[in-house]
TIVO-2410 file (N, C-alpha, C; in nm, 3 decimals):
# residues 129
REC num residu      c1      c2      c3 atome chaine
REC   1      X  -9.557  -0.947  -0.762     N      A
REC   1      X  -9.480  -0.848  -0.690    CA      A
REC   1      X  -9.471  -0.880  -0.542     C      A
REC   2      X  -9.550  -0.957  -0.492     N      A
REC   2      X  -9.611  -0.952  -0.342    CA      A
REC   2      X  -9.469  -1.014  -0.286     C      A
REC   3      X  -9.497  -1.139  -0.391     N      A
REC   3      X  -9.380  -1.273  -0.370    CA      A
REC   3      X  -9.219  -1.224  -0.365     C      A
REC   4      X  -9.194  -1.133  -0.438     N      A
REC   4      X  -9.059  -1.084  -0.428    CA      A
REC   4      X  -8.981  -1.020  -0.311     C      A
REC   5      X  -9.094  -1.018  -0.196     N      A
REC   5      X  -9.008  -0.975  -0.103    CA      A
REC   5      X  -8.951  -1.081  -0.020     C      A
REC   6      X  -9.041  -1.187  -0.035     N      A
REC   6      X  -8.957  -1.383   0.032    CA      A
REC   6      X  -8.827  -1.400  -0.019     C      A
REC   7      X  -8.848  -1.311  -0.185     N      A
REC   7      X  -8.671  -1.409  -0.238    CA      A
REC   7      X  -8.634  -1.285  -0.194     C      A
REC   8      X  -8.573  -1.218  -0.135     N      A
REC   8      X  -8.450  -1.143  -0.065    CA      A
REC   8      X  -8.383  -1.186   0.053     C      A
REC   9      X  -8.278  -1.180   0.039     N      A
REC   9      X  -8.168  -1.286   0.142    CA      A
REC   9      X  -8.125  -1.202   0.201     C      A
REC  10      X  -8.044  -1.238   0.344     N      A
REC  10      X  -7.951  -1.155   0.348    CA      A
REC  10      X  -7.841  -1.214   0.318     C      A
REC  11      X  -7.709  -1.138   0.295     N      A
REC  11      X  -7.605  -1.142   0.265    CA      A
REC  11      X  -7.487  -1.216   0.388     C      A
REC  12      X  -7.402  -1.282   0.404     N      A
REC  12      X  -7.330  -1.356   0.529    CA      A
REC  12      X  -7.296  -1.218   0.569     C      A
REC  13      X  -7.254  -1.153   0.567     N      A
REC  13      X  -7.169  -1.042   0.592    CA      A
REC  13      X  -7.245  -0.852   0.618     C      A
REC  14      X  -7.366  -0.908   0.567     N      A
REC  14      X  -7.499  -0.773   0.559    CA      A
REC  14      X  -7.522  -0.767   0.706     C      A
REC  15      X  -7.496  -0.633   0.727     N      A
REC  15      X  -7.583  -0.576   0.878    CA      A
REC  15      X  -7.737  -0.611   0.881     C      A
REC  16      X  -7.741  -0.614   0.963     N      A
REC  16      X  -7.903  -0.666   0.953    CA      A
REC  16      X  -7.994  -0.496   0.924     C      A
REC  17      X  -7.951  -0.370   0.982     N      A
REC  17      X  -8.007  -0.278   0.898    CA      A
REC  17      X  -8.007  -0.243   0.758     C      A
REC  18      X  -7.900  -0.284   0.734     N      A
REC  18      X  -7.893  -0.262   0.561    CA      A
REC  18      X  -8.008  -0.398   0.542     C      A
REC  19      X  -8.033  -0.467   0.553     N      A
REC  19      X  -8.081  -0.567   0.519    CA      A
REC  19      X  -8.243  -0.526   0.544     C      A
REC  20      X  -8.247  -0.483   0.645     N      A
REC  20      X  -8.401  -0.452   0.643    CA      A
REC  20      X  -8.391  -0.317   0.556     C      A
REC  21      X  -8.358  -0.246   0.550     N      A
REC  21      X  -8.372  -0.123   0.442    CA      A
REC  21      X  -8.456  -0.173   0.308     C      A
REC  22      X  -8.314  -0.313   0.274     N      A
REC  22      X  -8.349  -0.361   0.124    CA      A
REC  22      X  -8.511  -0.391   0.136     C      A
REC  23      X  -8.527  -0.500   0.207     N      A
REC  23      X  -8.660  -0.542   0.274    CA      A
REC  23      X  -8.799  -0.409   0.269     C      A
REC  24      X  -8.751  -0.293   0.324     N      A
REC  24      X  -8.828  -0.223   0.321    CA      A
REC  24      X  -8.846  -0.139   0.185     C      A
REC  25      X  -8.788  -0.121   0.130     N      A
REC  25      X  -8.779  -0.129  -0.017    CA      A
REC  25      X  -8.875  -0.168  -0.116     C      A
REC  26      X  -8.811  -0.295  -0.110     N      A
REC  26      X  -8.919  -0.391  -0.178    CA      A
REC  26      X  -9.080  -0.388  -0.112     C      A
REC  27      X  -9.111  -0.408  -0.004     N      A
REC  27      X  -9.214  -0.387   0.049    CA      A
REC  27      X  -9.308  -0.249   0.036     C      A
REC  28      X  -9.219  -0.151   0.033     N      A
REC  28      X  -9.282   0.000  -0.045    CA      A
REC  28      X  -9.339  -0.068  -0.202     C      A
REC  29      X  -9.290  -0.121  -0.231     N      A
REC  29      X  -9.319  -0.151  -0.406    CA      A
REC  29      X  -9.402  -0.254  -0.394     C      A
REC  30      X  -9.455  -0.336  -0.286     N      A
REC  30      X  -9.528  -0.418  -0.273    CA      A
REC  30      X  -9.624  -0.373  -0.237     C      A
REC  31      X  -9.647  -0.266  -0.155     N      A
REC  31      X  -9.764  -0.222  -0.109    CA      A
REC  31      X  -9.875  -0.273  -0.013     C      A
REC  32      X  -9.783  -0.369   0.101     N      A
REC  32      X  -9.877  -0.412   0.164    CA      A
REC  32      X  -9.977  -0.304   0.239     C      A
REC  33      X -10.106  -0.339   0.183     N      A
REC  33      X -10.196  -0.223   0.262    CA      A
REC  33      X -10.354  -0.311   0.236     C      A
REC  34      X -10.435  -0.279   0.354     N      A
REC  34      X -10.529  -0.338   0.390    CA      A
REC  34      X -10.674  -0.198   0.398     C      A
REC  35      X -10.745  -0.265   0.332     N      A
REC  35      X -10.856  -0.142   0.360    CA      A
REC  35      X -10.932  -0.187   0.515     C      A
REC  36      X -10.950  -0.076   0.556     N      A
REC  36      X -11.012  -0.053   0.695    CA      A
REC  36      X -11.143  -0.002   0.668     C      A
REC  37      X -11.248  -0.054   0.820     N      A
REC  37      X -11.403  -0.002   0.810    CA      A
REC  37      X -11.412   0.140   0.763     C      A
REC  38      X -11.286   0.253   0.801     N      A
REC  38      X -11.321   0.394   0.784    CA      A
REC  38      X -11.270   0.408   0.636     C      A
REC  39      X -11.217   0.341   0.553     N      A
REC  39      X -11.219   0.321   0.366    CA      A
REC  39      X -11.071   0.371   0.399     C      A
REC  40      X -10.995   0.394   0.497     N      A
REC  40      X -10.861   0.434   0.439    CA      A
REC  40      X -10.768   0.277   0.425     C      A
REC  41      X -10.645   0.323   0.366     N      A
REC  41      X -10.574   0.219   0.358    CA      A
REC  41      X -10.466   0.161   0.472     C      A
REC  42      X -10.428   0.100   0.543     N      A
REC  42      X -10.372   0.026   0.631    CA      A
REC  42      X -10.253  -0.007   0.633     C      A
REC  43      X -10.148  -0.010   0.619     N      A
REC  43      X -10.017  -0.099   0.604    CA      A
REC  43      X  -9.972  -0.183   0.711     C      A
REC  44      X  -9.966  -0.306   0.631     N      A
REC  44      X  -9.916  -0.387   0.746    CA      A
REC  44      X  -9.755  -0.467   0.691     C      A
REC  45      X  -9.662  -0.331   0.655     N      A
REC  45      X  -9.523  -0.342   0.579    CA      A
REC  45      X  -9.462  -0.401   0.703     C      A
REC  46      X  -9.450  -0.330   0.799     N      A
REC  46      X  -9.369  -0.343   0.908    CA      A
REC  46      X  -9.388  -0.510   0.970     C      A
REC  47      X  -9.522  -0.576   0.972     N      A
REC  47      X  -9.512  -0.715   1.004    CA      A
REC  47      X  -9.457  -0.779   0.914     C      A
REC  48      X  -9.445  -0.739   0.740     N      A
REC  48      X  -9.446  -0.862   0.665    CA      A
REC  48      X  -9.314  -0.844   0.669     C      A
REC  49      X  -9.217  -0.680   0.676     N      A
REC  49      X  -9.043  -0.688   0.686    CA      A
REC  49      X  -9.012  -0.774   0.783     C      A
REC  50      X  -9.042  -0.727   0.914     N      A
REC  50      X  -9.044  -0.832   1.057    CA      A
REC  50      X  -9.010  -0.993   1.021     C      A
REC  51      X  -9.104  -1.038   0.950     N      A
REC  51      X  -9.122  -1.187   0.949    CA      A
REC  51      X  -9.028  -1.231   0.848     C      A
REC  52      X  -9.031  -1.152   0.746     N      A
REC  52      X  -8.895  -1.187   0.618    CA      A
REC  52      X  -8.763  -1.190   0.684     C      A
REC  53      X  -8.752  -1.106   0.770     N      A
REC  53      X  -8.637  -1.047   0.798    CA      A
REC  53      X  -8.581  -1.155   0.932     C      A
REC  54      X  -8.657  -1.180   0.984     N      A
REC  54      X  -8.665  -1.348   1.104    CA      A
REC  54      X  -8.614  -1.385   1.011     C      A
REC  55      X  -8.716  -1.462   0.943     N      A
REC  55      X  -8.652  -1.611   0.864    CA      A
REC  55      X  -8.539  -1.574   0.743     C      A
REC  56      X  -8.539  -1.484   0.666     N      A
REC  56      X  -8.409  -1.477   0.573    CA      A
REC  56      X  -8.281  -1.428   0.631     C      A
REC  57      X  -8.276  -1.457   0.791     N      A
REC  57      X  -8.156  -1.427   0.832    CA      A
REC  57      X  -8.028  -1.513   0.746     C      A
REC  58      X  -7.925  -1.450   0.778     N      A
REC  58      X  -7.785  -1.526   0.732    CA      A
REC  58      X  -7.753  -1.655   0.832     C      A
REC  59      X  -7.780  -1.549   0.972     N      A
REC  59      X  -7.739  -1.658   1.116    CA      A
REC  59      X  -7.825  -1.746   1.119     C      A
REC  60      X  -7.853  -1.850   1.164     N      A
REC  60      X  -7.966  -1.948   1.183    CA      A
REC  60      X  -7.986  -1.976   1.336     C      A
REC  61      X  -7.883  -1.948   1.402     N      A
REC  61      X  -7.863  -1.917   1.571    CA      A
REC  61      X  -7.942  -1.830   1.614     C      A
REC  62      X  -7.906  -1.672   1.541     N      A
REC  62      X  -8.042  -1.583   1.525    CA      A
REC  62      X  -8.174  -1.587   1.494     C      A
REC  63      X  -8.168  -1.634   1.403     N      A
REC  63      X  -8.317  -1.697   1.348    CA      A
REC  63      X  -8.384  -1.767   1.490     C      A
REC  64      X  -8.342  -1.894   1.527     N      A
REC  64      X  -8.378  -1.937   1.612    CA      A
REC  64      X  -8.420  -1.868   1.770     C      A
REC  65      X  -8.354  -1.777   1.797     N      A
REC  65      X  -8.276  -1.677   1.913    CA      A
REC  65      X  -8.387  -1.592   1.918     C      A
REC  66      X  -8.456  -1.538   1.837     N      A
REC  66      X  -8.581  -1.444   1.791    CA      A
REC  66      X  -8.709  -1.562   1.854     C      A
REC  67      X  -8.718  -1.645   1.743     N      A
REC  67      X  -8.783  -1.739   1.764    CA      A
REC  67      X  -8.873  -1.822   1.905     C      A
REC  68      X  -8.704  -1.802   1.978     N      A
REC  68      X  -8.760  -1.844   2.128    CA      A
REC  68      X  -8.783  -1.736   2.193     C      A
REC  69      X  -8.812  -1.629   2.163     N      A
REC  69      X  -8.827  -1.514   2.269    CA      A
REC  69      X  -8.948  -1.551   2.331     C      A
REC  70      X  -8.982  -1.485   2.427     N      A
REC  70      X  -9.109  -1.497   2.498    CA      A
REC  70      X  -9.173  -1.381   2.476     C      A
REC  71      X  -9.127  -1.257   2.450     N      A
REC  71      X  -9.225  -1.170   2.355    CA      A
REC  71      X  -9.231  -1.168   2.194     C      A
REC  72      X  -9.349  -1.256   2.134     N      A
REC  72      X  -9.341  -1.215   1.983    CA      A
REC  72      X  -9.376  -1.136   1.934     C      A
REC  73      X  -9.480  -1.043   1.978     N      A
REC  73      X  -9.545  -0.899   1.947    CA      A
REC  73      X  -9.421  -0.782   1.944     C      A
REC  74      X  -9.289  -0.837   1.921     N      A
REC  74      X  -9.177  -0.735   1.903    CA      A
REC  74      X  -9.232  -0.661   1.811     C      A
REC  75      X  -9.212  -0.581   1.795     N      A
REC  75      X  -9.216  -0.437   1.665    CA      A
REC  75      X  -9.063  -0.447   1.569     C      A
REC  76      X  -9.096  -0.425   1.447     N      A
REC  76      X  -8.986  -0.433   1.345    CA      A
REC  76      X  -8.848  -0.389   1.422     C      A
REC  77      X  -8.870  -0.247   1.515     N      A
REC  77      X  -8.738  -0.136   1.521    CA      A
REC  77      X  -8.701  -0.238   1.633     C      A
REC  78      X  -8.809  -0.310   1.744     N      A
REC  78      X  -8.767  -0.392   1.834    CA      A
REC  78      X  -8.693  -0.549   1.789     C      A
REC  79      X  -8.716  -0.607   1.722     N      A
REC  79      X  -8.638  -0.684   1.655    CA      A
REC  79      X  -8.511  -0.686   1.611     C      A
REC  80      X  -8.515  -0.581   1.543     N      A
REC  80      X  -8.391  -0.539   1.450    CA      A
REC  80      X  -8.270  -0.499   1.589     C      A
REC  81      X  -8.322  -0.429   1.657     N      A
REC  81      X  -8.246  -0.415   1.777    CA      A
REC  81      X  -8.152  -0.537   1.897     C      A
REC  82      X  -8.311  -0.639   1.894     N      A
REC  82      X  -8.201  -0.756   1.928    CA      A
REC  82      X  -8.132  -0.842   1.839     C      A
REC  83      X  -8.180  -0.822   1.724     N      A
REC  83      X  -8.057  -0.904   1.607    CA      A
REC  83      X  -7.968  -0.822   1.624     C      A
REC  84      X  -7.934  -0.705   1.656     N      A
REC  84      X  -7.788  -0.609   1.630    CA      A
REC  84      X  -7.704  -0.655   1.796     C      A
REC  85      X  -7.801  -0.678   1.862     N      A
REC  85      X  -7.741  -0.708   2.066    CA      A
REC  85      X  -7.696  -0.809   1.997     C      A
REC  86      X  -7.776  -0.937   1.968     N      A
REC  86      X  -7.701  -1.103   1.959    CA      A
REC  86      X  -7.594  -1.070   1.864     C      A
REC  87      X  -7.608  -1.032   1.740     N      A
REC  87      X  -7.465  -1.015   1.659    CA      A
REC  87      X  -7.347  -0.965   1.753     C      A
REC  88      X  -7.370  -0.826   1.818     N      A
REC  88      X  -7.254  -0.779   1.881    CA      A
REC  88      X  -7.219  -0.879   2.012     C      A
REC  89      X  -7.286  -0.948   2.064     N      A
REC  89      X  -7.225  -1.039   2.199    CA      A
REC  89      X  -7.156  -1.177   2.081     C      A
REC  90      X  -7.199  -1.210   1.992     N      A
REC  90      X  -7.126  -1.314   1.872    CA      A
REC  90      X  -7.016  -1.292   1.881     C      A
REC  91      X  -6.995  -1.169   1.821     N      A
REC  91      X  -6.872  -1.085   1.789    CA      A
REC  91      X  -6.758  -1.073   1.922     C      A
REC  92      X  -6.817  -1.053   2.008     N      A
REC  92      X  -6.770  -1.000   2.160    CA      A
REC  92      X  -6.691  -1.146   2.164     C      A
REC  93      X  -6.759  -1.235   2.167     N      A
REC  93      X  -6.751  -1.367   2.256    CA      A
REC  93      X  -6.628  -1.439   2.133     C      A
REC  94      X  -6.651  -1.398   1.989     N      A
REC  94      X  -6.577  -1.441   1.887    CA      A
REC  94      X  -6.444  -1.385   1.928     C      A
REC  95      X  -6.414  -1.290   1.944     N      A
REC  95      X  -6.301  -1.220   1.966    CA      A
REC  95      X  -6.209  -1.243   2.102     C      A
REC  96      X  -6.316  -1.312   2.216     N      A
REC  96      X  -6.250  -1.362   2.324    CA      A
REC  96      X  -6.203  -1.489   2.268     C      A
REC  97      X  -6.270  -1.535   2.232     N      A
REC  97      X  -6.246  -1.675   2.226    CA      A
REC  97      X  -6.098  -1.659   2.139     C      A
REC  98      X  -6.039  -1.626   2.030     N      A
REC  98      X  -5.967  -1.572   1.949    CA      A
REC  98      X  -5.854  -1.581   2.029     C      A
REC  99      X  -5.892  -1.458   2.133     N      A
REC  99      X  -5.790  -1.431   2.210    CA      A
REC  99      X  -5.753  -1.584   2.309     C      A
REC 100      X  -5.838  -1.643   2.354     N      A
REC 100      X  -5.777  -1.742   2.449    CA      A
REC 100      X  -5.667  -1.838   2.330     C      A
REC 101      X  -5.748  -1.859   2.244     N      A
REC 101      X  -5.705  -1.945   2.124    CA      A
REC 101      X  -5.567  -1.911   2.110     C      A
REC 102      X  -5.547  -1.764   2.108     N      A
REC 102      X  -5.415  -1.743   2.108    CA      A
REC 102      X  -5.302  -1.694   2.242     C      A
REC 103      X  -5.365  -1.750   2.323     N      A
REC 103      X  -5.244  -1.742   2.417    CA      A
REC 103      X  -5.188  -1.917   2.489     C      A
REC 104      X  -5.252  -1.973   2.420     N      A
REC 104      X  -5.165  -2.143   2.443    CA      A
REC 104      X  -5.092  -2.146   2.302     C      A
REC 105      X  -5.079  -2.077   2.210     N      A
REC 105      X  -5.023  -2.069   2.124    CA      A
REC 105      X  -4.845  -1.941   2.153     C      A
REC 106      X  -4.907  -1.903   2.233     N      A
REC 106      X  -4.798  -1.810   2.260    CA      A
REC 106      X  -4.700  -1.881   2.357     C      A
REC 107      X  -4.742  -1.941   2.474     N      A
REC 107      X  -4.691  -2.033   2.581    CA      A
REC 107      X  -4.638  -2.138   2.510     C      A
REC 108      X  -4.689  -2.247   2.376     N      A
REC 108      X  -4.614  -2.329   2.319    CA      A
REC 108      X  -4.511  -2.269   2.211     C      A
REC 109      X  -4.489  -2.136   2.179     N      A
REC 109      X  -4.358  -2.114   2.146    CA      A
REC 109      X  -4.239  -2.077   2.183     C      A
REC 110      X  -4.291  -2.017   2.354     N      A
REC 110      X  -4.204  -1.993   2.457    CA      A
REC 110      X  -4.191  -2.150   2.480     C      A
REC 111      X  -4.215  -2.229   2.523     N      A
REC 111      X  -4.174  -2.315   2.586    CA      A
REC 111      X  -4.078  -2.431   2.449     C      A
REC 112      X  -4.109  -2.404   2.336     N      A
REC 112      X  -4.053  -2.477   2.266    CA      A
REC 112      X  -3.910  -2.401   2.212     C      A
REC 113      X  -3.901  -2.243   2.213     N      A
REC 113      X  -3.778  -2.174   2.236    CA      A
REC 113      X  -3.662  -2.223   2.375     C      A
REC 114      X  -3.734  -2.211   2.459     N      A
REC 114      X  -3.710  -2.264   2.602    CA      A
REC 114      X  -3.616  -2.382   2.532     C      A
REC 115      X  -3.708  -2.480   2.490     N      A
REC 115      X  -3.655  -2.615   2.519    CA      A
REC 115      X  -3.514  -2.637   2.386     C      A
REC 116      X  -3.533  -2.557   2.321     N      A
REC 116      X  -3.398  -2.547   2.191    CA      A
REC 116      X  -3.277  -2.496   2.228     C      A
REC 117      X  -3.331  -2.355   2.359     N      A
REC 117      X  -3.178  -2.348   2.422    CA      A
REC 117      X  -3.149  -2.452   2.456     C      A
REC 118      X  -3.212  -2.557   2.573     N      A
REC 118      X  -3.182  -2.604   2.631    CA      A
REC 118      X  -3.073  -2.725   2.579     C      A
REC 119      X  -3.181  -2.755   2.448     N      A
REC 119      X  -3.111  -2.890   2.390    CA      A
REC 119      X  -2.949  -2.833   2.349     C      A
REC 120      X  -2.948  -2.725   2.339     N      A
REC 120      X  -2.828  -2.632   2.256    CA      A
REC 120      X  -2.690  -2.649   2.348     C      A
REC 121      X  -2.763  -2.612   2.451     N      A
REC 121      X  -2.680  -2.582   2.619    CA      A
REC 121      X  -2.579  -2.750   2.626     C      A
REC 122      X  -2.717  -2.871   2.596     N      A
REC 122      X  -2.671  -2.942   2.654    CA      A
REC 122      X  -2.568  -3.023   2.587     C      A
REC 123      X  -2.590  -3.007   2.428     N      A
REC 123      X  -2.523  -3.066   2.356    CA      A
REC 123      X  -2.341  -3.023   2.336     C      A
REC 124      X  -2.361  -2.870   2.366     N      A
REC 124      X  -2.272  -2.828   2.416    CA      A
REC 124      X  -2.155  -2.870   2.533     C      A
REC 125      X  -2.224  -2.933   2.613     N      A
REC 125      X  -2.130  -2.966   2.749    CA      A
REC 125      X  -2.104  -3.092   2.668     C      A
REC 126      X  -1.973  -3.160   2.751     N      A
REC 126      X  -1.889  -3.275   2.738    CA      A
REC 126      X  -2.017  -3.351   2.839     C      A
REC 127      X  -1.960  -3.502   2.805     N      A
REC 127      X  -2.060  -3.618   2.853    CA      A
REC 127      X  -2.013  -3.661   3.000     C      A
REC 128      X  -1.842  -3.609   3.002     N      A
REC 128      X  -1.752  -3.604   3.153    CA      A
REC 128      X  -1.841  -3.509   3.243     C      A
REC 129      X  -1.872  -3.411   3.218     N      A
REC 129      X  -1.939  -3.302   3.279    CA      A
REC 129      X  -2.032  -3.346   3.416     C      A
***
């Protein structure tokens, strides 16, 4: 049972909260829990989601991105938080980029309209002209 929470993936397209949900899930059914000097039981769910949830990312940019932080003592809710920042600046930066992508695309159909009058214009006039 322990092992079943390694094989959970995330999905290319899975929010990374839905993804830890699943994670936490499975980990309820796993039961990570540790007995302590005072005989109660311990859970240490939240490190083992944490660490699944690093490495079974979809992104591997992310993965890495976590990785180099200079604080690793993040907390699960703190994690999950900068995987949702880096996704949304992805996204941000995806969508600019998009946009530049498409404005030399806009300028080469003006200019290639441009240049069809032109040829139109010229073929038009006499060669006396």
């Amino acid at each position: 049972m322990v092992a079943q929470l390694q094989h959970v993936k995330q999905d290319r397209d899975q929010p990374v909260r839905t993804f830890s949900a699943c994670l936490k899930g499975q980990a309820n059914v796993c039961q990570y829990n540790v007995p302590c000097k005072c005989k109660a039981q311990v859970s240490y769910s939240d490190q083992m989601i944490r660490d699944t949830l690093i490495v079974d990312l979809a992104d591997e940019d992310t993965c890495l991105d976590v990785h180099g932080q200079a604080n690793q003592e993040m907390s699960l809710e703190e994690t999950i938080r900068f995987i949702e920042d880096k996704g949304s600046r992805k996204r941000s930066a995806g969508q600019i980029n998009s946009n530049l992508t498409a404005v030399p695309l806009a300028v080469n159909v003006a200019s290639s309209t441009y240049r069809q009058m032109e040829r139109r214009w010229l073929q038009g006039r006499s060669p006396d002209r």
